[in-house]
N, C-alpha and C positions, 0 to 999 in steps of 0.2 A: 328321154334319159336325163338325168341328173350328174353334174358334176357338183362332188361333195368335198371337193376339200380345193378352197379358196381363200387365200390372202387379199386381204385389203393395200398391205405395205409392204415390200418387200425388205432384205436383211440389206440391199445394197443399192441406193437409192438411185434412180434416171434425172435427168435432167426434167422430165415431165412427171417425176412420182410428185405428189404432195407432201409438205412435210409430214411428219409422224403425229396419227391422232390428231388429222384435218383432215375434211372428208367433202374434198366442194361439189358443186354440184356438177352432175355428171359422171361421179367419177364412179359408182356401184354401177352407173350403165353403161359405162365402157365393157366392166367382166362380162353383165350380161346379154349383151350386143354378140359379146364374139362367141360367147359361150352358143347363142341360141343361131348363129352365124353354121356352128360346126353340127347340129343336129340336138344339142342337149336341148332338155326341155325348163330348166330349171336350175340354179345357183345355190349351193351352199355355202356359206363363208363362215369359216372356221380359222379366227386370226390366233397366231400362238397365248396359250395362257402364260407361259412367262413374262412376256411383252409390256404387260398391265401393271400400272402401279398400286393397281386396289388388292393384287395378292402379295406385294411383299412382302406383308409382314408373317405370313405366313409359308411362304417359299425359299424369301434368302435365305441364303446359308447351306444351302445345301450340298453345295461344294465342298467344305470342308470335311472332307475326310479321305481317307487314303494316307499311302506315303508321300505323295511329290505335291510340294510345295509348287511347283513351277503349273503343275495341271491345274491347281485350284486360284492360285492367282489369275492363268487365262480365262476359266470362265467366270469367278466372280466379276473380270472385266467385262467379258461378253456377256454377261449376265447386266449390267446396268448404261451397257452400249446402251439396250435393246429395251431398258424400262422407259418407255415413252407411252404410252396408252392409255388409256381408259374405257373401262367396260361401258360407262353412261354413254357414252359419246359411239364408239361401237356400234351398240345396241341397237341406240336411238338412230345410227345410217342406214342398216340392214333392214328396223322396223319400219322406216319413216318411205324404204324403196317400197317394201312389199305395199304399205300405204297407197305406194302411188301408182299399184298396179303391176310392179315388176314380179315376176315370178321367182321368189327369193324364198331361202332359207337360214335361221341362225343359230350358227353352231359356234363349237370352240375343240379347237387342237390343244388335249389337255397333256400337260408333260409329265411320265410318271416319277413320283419322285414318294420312292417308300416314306414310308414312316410321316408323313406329311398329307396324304391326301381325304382324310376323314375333315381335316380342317379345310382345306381347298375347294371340296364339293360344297361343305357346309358356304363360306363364300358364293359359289357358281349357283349357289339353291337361290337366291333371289334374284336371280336373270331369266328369263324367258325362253330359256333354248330349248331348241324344237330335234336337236340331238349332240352328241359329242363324242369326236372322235379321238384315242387314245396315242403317243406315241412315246418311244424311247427316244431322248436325244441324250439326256447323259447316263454314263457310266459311273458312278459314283461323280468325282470331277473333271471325269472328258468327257467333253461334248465329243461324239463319237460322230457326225455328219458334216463336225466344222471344217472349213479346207485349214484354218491356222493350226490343228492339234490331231493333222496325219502321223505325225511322228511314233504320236502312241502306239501305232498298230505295228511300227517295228521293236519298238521295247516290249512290248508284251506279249507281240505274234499274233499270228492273225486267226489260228484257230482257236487260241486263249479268249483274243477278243470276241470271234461269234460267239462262242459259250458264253461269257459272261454277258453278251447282249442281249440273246436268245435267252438267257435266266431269266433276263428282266421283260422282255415282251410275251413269256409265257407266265409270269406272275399277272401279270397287266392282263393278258388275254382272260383268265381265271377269275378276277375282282369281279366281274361286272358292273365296274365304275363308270365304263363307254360301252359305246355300241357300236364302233368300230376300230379295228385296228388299223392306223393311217401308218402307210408304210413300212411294213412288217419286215424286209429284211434290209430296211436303207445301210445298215452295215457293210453293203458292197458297195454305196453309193461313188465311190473314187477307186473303185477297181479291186481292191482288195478280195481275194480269194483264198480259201483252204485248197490243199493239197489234194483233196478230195471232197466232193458235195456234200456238204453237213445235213444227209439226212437224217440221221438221229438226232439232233436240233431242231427239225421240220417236225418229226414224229412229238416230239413229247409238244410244242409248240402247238399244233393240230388236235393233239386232243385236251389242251389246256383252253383251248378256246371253243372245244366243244363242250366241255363243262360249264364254259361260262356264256355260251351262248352268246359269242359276239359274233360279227361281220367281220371279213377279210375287204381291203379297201385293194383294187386294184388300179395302180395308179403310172401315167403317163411319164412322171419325175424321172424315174430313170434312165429313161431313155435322153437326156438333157444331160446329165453325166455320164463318168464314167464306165460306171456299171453297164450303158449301155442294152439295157433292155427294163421292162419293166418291173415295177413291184407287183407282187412276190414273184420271184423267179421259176419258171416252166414246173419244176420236179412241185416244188411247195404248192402250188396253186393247184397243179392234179391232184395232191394226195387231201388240199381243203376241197374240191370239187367231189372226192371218193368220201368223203368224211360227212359229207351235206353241208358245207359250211359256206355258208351266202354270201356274197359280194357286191359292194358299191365299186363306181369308177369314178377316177379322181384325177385331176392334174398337178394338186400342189400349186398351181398359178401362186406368183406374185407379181405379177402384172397383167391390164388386163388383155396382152394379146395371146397371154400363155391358156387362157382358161378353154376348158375342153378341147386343150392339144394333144394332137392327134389321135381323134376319137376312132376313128375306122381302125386305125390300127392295135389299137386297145380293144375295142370291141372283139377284132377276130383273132387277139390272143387269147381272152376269155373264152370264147366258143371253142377255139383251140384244147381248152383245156378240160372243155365239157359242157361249159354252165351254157343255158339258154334262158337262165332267171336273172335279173338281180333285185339289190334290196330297192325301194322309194319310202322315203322319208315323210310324215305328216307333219304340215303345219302344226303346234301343240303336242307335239311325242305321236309314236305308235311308227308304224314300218310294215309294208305289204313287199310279197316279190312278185314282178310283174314282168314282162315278156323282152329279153333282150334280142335286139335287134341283129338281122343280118347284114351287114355293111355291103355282101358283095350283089347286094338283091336290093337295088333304087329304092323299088314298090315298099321294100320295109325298111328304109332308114329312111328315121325321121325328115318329113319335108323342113329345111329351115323357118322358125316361127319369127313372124316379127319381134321386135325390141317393144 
């Protein structure tokens, strides 16, 4: 198995993280130590494309719009918190592991952000990624996943807020700009719920992403928050399993003891929900689905592979 969506740095720094865009040694073998610890067979690291100071000139700004001043101040601040990176440097940790024999992959968690991403790819065209997986974090200018900018979801309400989140991760699913949807409904992420299950958000969602032929990432992150259970949520995941729509598993790790957290239990919501495939990643592009495992059956989960 593969875990596809890994952080190098997290948003909130440990006493043992490295600084931001330092990469010493050791530290890509910590993820995949614990990753191949838990059954996974292989790392993707997929660090946020905001993060990188080689797309600002292409990204900023894109806060500014809307009516509230106070939402677009907060993220252009969380927007250059968080410019600390570099793709060279990146790159060159993720290639320099595989180099050394680690069974590694290199991706990027691209942010969608309209009107802007025909420049951004053009950017990401001269790095080597082997895939890229897509998400919504903002809202025009609310970052919709940050704990400082909850507020929004009582000013605008919370089924206001899935629709217009849900606009944007079914536009995104549709592009075929990624190849996977990384966390497709984190808009519960800190508990927020509609009155009722926004299947008709799942529906038009599901088949926006059957036109565009992406992957559904199913991911361990929520179960860490709120929400309390994983991405995509039971109802959504059945109706991408009825639809044929294929699935990675992911933890979101931002550090490395989070990667390939809690894989059995991720595994047998998936199966829960149908699938007995998921997608595998190539080294240089391309993607096969191959035999997901049964957690409650030793003989088929994975034996842990050395480091």
């Amino acid at each position: 198995m593969g875990d596809y969506h890994v952080h190098l740095h997290p948003h909130a720094p440990r006493p043992d993280s490295p600084p931001p865009g330092v990469y010493p040694r050791g530290h890509v073998d910590a993820y995949v130590e614990r990753a191949l610890s838990r059954g996974a067979a292989e790392v993707g690291f997929t660090e946020h494309m905001h993060r990188f100071v080689d797309l600002e000139s292409v990204a900023a700004g894109f806060w500014n719009v809307g009516d509230s001043a106070d939402l677009t101040e907060r993220s252009r601040q969380y927007y250059y918190d968080e410019l600390n990176l570099h793709l060279d440097r990146y790159t060159e940790a993720v290639l320099g592991a595989r180099d050394r024999g680690l069974p590694v992959l290199l991706g990027l968690e691209v942010d969608f952000l309209p009107g802007r991403m025909e420049k951004i790819l053009d950017v990401l065209a001269a790095y080597p990624f082997d895939y890229l997986i897509g998400s919504v974090h903002w809202i025009g200018s609310w970052a919709v996943d940050h704990d400082g900018m909850t507020d929004e979801f009582e000013r605008r309400g919370v089924r206001r807020s899935y629709e217009d989140y849900f606009g944007l991760v079914a536009d995104l699913a549709e592009s075929g700009l990624v190849q996977v949807l990384a966390h497709p409904d984190v808009v519960k992420k800190f508990g927020h719920r509609c009155d009722e299950e926004p299947v008709d958000l799942y529906r038009r969602l599901v088949d926006a992403a059957q036109r565009g032929g992406v992957a559904f990432e199913v991911s361990s992150a929520g179960l860490r928050y709120e929400a309390l259970e994983p991405y995509p949520a039971p109802t959504l995941l059945r109706m991408c399993h009825e639809a044929g729509i294929p699935i990675t598993l992911a933890s979101d790790a931002h550090y490395p003891d989070q990667a390939a957290d809690q894989y059995r239990t991720l595994v047998r919501y998936a199966r829960a929900a149908g699938y007995r495939r998921r997608v595998r990643f190539r080294e240089g592009g391309g993607r096969e689905l191959v035999a997901l495992p049964d957690p409650d059956h030793d003989a088929d989960w994975p034996t842990p592979a050395p480091a």
